[in-house]
C-alpha positions in Angstrom: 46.9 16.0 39.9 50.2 14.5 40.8 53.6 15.9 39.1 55.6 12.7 37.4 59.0 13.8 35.6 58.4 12.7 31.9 60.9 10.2 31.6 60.8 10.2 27.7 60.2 13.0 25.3 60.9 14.1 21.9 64.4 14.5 22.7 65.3 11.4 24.1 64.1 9.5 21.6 66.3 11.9 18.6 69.4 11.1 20.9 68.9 7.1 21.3 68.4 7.1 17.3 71.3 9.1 17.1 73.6 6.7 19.5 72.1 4.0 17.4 73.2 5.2 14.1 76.8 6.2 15.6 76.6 2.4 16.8 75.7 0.8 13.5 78.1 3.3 11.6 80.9 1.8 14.3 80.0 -1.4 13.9 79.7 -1.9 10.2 83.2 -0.3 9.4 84.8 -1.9 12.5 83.4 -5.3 10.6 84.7 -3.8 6.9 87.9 -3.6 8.4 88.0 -7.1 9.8 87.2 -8.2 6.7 89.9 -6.5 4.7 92.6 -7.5 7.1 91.4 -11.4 6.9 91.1 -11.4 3.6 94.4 -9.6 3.1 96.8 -10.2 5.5 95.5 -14.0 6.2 93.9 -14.5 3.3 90.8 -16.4 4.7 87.6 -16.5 4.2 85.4 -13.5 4.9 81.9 -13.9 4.0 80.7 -14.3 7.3 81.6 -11.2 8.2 80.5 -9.8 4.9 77.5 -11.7 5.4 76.7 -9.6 9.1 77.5 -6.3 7.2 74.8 -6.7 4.4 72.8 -8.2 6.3 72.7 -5.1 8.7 72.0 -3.0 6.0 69.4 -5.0 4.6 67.6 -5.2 8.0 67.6 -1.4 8.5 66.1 -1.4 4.3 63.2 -3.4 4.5 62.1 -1.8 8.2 62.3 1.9 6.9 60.5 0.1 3.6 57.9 -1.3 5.6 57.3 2.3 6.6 57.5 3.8 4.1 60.7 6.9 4.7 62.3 5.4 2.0 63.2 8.9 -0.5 64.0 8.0 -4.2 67.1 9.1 -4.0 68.3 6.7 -1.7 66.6 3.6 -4.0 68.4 5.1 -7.1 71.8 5.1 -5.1 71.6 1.7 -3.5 70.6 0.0 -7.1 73.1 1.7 -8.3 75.8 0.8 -5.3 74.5 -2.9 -5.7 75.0 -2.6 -9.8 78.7 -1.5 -9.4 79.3 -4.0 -6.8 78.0 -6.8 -9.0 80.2 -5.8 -12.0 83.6 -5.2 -9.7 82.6 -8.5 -7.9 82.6 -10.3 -11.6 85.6 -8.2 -12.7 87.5 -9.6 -9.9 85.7 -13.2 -9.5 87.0 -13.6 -14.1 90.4 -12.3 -12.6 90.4 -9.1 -14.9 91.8 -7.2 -11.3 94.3 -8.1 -9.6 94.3 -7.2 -6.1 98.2 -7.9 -5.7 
């Protein structure tokens, strides 16, 4: 019997899903920020940006959906998330808020 080191176990594979959410976290508020200062202080056009945020989130959605981890919970919140978004989207696109 010959002695190989385990190169991956349990815990390695906790600590690269953990790196990867701190990554996605970093990267999809680093983006959110971008967005608000082009949109702000430039005012240009930001859905392209936007476009990489959602779809982000939408990627990481339909994979835990395809196998199946997704909890109530989190489908209740995220239809509700996208429902408020829709009306404070509207709200703004009729020009009932005014950012400024």
């Amino acid at each position: 019997m010959t002695e190989r080191a385990v190169e991956r176990d349990e815990r390695t594979v906790v600590v690269e899903n953990a790196s990867y959410r701190w990554a996605y976290i970093f990267l999809t508020y680093g983006l959110l920020v971008i967005v608000t200062c082009r949109g702000l202080a430039y005012e240009e056009s930001n859905w392209d940006l936007m476009g990489l945020v959602i779809a982000g989130g939408l990627v990481a959605t339909v994979y835990q959906a395809a196998h199946k981890v997704l909890s109530r919970r989190f489908v209740w919140v995220g239809l509700a998330t996208m429902l408020l978004a829709a009306v404070v989207g509207a709200a703004i696109a009729l020009g009932l808020v005014h950012l400024r």
